[in-house]
N, CA, C, O and CB atoms as a CASP TS submission, in Angstrom:
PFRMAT TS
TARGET T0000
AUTHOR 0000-0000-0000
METHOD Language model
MODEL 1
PARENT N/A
ATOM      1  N   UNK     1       1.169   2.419   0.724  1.00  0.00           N
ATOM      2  CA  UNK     1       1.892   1.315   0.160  1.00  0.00           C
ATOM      3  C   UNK     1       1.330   1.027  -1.229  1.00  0.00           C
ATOM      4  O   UNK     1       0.133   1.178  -1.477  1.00  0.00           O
ATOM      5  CB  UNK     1       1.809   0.073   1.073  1.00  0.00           C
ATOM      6  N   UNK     2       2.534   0.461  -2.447  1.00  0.00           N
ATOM      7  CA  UNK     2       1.924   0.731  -3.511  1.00  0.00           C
ATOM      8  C   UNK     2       1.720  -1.301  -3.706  1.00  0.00           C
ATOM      9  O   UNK     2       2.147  -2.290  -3.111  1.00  0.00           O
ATOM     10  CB  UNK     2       2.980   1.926  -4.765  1.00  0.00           C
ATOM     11  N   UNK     3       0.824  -1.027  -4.888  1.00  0.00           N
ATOM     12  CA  UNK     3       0.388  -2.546  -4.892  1.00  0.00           C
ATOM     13  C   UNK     3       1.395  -3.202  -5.380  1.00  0.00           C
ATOM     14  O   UNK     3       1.411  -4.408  -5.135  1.00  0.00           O
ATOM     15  CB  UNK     3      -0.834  -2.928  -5.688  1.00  0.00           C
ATOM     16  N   UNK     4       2.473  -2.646  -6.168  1.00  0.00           N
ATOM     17  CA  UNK     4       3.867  -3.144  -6.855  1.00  0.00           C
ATOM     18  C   UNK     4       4.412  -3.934  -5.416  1.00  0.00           C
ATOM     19  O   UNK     4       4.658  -5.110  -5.151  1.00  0.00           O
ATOM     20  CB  UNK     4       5.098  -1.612  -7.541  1.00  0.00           C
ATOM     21  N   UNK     5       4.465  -2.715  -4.677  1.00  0.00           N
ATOM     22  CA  UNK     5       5.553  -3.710  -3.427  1.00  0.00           C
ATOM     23  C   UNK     5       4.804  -4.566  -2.802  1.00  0.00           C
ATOM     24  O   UNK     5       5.500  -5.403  -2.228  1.00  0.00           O
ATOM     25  CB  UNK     5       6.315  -2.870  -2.078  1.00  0.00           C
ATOM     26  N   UNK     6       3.774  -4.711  -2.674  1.00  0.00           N
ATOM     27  CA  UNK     6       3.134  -6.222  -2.321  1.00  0.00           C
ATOM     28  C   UNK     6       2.925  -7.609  -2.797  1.00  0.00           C
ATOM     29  O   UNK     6       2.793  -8.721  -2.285  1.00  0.00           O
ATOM     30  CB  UNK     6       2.178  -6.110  -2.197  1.00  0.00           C
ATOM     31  N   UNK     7       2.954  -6.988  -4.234  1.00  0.00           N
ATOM     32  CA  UNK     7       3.457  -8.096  -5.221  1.00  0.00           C
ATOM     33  C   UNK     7       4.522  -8.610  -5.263  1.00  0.00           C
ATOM     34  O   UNK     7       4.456  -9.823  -5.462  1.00  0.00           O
ATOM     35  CB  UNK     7       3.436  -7.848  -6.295  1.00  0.00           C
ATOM     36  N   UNK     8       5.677  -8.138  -5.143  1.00  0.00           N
ATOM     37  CA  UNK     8       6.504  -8.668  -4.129  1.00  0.00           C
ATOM     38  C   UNK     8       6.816  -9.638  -3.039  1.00  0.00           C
ATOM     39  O   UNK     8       7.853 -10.285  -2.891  1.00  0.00           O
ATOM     40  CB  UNK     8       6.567  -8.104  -3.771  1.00  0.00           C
ATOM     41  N   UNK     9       5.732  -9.629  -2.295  1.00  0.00           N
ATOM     42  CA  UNK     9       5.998  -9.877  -1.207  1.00  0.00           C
ATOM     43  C   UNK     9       5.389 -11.362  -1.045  1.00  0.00           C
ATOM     44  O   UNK     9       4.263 -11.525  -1.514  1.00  0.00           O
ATOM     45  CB  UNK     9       5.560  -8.803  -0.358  1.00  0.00           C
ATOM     46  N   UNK    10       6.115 -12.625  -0.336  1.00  0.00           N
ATOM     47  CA  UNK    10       5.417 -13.859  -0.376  1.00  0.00           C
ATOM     48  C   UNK    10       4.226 -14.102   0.158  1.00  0.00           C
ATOM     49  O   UNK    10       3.730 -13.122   0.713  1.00  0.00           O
ATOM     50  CB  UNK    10       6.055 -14.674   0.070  1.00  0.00           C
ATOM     51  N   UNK    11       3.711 -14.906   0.174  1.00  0.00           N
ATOM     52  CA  UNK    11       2.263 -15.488   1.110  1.00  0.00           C
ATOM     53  C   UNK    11       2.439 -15.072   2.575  1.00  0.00           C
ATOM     54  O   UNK    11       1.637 -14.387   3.209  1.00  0.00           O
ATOM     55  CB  UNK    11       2.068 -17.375   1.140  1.00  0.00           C
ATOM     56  N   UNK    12       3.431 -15.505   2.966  1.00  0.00           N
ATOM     57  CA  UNK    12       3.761 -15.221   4.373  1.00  0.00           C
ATOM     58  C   UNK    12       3.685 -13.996   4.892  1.00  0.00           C
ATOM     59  O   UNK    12       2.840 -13.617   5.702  1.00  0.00           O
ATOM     60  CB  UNK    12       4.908 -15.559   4.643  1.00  0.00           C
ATOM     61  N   UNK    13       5.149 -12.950   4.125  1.00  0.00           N
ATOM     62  CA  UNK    13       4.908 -12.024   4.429  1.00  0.00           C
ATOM     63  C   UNK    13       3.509 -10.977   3.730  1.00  0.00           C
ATOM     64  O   UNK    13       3.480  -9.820   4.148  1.00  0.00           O
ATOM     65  CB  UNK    13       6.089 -11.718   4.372  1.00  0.00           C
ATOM     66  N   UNK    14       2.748 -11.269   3.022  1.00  0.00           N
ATOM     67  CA  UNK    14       1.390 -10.958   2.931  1.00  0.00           C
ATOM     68  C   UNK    14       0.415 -10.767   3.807  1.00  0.00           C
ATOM     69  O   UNK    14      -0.269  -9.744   3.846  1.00  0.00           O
ATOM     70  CB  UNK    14       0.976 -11.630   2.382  1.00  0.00           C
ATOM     71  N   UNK    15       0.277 -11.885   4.672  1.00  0.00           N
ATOM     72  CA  UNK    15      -0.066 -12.512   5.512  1.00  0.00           C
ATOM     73  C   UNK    15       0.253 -11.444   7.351  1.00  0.00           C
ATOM     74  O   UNK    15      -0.637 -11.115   8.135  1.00  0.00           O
ATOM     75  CB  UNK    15       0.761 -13.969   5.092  1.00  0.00           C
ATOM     76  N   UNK    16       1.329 -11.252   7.458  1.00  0.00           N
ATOM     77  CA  UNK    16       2.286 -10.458   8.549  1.00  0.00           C
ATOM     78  C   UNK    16       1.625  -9.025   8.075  1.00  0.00           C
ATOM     79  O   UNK    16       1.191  -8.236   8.915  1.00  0.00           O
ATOM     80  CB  UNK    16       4.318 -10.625   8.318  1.00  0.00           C
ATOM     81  N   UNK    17       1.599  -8.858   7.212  1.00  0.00           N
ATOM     82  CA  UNK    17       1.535  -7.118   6.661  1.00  0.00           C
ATOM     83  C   UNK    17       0.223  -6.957   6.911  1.00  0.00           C
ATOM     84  O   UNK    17      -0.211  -5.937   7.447  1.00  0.00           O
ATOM     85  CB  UNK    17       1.903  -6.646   4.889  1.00  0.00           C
ATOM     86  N   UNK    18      -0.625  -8.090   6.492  1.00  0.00           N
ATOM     87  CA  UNK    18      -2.495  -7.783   6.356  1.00  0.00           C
ATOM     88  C   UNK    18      -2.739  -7.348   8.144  1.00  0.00           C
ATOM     89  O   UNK    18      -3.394  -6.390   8.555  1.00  0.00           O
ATOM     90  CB  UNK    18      -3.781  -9.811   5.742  1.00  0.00           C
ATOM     91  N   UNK    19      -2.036  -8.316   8.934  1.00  0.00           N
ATOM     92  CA  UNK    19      -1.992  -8.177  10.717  1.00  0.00           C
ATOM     93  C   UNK    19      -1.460  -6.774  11.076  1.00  0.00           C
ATOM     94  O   UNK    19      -2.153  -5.884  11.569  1.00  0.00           O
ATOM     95  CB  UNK    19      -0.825  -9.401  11.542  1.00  0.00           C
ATOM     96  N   UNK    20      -0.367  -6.694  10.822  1.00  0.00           N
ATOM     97  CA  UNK    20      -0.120  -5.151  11.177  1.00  0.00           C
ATOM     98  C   UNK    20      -1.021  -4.225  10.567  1.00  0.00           C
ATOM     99  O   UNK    20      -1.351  -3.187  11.142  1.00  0.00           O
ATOM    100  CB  UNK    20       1.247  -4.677  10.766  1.00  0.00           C
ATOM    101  N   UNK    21      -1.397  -4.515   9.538  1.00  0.00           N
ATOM    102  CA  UNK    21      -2.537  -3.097   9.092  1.00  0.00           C
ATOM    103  C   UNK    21      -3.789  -3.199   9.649  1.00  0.00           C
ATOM    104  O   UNK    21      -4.421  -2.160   9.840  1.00  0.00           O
ATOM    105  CB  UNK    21      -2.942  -2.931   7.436  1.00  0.00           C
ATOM    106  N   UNK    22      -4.389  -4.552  10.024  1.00  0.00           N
ATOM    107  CA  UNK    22      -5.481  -4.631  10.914  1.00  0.00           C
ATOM    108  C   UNK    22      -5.102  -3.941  12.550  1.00  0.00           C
ATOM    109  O   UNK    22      -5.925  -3.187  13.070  1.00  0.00           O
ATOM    110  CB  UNK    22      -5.872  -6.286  10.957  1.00  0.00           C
ATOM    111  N   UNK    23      -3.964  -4.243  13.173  1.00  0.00           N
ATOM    112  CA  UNK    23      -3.601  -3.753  13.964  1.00  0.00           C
ATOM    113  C   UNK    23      -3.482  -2.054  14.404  1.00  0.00           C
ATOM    114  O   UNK    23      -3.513  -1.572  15.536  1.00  0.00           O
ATOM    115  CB  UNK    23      -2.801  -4.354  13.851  1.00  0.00           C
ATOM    116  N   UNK    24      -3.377  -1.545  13.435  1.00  0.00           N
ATOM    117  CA  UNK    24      -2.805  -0.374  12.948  1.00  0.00           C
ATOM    118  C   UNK    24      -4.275   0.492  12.955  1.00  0.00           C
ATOM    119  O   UNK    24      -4.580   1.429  13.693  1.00  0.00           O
ATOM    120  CB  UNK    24      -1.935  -0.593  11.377  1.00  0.00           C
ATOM    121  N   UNK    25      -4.981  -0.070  12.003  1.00  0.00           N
ATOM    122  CA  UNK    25      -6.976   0.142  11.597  1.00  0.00           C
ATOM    123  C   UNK    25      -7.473   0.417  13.159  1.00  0.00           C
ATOM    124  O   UNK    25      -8.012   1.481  13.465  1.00  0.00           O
ATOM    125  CB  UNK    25      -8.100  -1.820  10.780  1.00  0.00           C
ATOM    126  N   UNK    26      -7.209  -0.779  14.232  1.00  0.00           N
ATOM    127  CA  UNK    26      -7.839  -0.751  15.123  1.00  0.00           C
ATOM    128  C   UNK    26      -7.460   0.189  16.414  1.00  0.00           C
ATOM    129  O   UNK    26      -8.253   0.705  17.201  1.00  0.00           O
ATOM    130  CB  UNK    26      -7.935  -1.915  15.282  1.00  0.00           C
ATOM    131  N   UNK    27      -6.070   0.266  16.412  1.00  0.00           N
ATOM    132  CA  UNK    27      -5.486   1.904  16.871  1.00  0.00           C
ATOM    133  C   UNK    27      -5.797   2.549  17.092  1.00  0.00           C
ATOM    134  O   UNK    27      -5.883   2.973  18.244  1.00  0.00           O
ATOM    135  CB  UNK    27      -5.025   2.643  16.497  1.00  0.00           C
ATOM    136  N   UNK    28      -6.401   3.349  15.484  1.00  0.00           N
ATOM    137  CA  UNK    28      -6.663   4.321  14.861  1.00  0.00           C
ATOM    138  C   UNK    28      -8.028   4.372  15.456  1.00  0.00           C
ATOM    139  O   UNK    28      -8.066   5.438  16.072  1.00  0.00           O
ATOM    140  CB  UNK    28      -6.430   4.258  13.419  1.00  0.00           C
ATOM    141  N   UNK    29      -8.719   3.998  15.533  1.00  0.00           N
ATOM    142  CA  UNK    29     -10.446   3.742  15.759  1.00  0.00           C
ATOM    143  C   UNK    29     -10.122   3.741  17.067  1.00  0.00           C
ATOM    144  O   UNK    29     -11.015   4.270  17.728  1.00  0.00           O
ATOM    145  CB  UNK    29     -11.408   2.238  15.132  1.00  0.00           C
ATOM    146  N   UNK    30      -9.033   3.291  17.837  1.00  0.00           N
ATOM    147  CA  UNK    30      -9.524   3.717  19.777  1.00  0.00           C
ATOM    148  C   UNK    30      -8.862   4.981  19.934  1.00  0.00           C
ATOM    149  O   UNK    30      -9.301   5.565  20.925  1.00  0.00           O
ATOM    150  CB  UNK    30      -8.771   2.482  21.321  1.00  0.00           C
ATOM    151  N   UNK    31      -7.861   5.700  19.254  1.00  0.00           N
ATOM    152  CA  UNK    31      -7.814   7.116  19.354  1.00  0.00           C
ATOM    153  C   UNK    31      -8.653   7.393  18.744  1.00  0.00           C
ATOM    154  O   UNK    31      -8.985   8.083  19.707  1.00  0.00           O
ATOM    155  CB  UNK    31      -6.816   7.802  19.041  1.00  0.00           C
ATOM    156  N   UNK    32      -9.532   7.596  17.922  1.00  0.00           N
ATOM    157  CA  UNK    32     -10.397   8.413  16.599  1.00  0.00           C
ATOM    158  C   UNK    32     -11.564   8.498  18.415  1.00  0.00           C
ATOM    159  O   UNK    32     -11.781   9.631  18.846  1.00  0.00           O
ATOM    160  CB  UNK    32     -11.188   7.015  14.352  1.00  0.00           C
ATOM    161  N   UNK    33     -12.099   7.376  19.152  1.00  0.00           N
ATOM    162  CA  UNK    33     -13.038   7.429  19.617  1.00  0.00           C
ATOM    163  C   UNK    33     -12.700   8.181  20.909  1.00  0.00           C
ATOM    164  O   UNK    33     -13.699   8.737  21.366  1.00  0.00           O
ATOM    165  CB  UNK    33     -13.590   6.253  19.606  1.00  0.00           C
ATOM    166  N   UNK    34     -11.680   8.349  21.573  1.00  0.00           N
ATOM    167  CA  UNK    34     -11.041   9.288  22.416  1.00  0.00           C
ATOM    168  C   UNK    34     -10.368  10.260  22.574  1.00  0.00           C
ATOM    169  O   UNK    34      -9.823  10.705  23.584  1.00  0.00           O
ATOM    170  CB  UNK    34     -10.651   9.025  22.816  1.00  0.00           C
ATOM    171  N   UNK    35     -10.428  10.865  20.787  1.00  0.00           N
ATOM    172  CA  UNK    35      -9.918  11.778  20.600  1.00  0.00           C
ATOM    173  C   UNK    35      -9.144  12.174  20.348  1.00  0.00           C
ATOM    174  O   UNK    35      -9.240  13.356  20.017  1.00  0.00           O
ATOM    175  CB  UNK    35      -9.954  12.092  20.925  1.00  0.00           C
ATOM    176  N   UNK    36      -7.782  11.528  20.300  1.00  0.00           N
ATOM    177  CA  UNK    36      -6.465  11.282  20.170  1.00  0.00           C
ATOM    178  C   UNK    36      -5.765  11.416  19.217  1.00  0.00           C
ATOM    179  O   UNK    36      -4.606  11.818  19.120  1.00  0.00           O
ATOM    180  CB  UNK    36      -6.242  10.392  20.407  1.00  0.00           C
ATOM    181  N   UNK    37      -6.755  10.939  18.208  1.00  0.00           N
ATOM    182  CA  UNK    37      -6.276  10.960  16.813  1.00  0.00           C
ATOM    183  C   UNK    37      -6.155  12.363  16.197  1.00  0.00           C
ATOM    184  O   UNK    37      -7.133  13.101  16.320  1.00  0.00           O
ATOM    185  CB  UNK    37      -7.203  10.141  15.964  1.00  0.00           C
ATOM    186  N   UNK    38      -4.936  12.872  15.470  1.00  0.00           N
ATOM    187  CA  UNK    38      -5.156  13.906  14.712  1.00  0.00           C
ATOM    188  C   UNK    38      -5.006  14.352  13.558  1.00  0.00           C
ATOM    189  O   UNK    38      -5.301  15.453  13.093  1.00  0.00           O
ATOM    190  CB  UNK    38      -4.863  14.466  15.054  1.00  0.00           C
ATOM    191  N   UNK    39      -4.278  12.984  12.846  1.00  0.00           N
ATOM    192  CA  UNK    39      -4.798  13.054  11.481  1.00  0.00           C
ATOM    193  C   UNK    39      -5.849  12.045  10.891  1.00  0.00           C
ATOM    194  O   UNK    39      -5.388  10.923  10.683  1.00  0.00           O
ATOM    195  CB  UNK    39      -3.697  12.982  10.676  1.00  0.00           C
ATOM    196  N   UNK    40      -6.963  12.201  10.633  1.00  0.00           N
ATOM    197  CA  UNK    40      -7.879  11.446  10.485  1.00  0.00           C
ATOM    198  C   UNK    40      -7.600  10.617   9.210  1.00  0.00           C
ATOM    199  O   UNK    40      -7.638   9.387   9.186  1.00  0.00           O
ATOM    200  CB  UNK    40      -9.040  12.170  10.525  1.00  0.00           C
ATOM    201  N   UNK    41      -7.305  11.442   8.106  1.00  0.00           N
ATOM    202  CA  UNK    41      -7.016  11.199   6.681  1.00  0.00           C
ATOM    203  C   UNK    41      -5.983   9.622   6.791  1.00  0.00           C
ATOM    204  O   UNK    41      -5.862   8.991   5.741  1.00  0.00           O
ATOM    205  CB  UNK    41      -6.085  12.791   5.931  1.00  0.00           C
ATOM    206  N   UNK    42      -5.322   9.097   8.010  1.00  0.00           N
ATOM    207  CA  UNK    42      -4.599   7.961   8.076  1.00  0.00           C
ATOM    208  C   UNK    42      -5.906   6.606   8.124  1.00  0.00           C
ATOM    209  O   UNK    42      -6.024   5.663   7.341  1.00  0.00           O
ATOM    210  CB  UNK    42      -3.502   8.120   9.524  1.00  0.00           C
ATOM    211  N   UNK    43      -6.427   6.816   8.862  1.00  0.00           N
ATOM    212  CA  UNK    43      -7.979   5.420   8.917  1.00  0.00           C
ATOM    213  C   UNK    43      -7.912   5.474   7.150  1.00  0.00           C
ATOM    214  O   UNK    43      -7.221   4.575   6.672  1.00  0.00           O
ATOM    215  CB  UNK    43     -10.332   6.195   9.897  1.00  0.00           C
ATOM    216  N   UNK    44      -8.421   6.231   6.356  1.00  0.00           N
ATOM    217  CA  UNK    44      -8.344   5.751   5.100  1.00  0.00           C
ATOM    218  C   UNK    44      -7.288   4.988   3.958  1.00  0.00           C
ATOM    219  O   UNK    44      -7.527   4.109   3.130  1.00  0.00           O
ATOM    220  CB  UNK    44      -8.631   6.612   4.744  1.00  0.00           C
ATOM    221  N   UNK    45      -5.990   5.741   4.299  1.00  0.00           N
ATOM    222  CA  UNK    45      -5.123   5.135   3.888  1.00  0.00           C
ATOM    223  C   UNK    45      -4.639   3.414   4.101  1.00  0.00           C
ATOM    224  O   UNK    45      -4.069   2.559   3.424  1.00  0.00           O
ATOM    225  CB  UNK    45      -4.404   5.944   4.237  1.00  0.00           C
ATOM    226  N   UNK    46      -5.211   3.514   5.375  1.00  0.00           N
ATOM    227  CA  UNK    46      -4.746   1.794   5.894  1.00  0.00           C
ATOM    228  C   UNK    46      -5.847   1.410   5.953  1.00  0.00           C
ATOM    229  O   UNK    46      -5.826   0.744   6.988  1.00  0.00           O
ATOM    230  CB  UNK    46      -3.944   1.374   7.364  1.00  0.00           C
ATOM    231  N   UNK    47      -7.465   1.320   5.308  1.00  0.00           N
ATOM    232  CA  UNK    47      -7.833   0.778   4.610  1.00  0.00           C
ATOM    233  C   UNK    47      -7.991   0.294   3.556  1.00  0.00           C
ATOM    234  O   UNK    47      -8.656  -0.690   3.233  1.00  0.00           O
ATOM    235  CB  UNK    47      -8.092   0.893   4.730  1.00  0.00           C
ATOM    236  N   UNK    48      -7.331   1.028   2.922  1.00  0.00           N
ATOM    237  CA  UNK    48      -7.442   1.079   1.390  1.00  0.00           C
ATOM    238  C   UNK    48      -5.763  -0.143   1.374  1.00  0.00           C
ATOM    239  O   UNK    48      -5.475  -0.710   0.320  1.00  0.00           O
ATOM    240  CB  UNK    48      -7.322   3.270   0.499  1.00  0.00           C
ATOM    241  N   UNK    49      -5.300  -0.250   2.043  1.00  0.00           N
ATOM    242  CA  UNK    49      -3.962  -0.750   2.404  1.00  0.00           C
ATOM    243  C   UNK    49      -4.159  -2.394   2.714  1.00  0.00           C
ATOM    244  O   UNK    49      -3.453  -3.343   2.373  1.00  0.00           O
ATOM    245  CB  UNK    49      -3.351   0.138   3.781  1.00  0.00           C
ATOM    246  N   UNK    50      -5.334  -2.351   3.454  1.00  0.00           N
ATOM    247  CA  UNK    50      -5.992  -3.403   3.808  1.00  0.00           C
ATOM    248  C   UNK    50      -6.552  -4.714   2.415  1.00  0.00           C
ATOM    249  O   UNK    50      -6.352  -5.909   2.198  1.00  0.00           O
ATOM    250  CB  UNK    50      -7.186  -2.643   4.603  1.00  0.00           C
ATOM    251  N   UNK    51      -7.302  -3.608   1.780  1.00  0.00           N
ATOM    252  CA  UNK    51      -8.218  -3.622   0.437  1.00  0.00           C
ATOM    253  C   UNK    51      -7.073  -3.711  -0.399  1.00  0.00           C
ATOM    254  O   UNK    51      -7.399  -4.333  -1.410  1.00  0.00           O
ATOM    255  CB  UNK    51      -9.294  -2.239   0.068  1.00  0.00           C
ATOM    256  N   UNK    52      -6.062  -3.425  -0.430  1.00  0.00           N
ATOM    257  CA  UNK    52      -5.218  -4.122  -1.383  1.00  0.00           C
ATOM    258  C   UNK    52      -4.539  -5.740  -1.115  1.00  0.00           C
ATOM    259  O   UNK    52      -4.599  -6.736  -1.836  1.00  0.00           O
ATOM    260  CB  UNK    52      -4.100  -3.135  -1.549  1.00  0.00           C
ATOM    261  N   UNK    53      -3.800  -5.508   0.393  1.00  0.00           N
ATOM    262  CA  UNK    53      -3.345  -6.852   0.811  1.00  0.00           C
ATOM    263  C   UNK    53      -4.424  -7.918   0.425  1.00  0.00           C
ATOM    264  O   UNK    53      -3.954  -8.948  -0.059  1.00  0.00           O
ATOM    265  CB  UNK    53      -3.066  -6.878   2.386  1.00  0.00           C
ATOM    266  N   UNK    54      -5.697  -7.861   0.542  1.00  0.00           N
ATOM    267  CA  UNK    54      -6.880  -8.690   0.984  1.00  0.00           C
ATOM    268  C   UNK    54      -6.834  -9.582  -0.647  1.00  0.00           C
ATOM    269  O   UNK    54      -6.835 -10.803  -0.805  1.00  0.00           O
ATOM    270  CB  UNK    54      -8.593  -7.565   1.479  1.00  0.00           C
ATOM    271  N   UNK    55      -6.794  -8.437  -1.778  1.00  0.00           N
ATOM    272  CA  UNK    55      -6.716  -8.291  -2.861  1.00  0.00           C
ATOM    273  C   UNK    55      -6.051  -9.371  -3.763  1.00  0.00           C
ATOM    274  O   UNK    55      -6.475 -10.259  -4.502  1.00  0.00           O
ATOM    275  CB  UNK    55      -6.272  -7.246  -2.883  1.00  0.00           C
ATOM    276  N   UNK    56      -4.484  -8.786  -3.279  1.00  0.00           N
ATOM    277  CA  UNK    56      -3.691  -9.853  -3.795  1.00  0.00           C
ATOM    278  C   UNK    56      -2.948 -11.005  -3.258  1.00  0.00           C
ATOM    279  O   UNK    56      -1.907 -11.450  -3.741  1.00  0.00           O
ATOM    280  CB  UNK    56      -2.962  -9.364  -4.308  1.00  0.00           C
ATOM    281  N   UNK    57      -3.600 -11.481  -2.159  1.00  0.00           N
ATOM    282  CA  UNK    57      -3.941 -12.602  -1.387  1.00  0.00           C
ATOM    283  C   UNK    57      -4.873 -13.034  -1.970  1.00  0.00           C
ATOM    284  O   UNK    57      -4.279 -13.805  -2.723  1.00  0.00           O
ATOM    285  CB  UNK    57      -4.205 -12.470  -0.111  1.00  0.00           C
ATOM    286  N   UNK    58      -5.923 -13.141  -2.217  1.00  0.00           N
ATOM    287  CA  UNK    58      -6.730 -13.448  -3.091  1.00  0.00           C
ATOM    288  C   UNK    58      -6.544 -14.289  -4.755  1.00  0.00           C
ATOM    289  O   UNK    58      -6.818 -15.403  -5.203  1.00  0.00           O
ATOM    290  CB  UNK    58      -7.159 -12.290  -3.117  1.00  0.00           C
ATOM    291  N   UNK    59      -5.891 -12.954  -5.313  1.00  0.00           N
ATOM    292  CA  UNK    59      -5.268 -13.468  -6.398  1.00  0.00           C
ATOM    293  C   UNK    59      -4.754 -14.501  -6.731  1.00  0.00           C
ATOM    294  O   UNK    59      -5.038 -15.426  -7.492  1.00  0.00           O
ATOM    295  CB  UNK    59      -4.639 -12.998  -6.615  1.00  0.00           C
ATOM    296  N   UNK    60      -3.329 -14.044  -5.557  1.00  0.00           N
ATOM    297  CA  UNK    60      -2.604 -15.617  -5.126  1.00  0.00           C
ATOM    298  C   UNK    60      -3.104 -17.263  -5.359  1.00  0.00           C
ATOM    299  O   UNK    60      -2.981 -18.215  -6.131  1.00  0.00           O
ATOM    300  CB  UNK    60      -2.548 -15.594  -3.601  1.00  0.00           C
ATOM    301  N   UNK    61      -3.785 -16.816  -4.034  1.00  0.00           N
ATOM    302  CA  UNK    61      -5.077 -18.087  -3.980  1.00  0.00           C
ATOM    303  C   UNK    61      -5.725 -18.538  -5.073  1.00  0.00           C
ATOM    304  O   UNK    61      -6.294 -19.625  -4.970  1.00  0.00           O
ATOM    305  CB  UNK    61      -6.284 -17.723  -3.219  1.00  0.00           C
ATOM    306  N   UNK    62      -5.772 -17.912  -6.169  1.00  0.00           N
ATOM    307  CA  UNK    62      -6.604 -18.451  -7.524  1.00  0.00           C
ATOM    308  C   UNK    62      -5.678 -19.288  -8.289  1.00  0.00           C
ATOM    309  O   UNK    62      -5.683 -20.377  -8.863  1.00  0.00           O
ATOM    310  CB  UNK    62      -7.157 -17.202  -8.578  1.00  0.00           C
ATOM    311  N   UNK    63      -4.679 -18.072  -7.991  1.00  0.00           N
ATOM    312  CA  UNK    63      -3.561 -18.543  -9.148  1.00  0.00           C
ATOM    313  C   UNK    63      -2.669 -20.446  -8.780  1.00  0.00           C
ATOM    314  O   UNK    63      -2.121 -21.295  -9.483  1.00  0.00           O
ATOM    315  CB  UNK    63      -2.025 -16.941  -9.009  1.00  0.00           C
ATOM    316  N   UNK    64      -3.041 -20.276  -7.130  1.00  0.00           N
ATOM    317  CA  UNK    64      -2.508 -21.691  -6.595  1.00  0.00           C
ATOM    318  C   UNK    64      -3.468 -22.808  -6.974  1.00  0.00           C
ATOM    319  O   UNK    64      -3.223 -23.969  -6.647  1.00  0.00           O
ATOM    320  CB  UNK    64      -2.347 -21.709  -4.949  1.00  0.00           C
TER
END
């Protein structure tokens, strides 16, 4: 996800998106630990996904 389309996106749905990618993170980590998982290269992406939402939520917050 690019940081353009999050900028976009209101407080709220900011907010909804940061949950599903935490959701998503934690998934990933109970297949990764049972094996399940088989593309690994995804845990990074939806951190870094994370690290953006977190980001410009943040921003937000200054700017309010």
């Amino acid at each position: 996800m690019k940081a353009s389309e999050l900028r976009s996106k209101s407080d709220a749905d900011l907010g909804k998106e940061l949950n599903e990618l935490l959701k998503a993170q934690f998934a990933m980590r109970m297949q990764l630990a049972t094996q399940q998982l088989t593309n690994t290269s995804e845990i990074k992406k939806v951190r870094r996904d994370i690290a953006r939402a977190r980001t410009l939520i943040g921003e937000k917050a200054k700017k309010a």
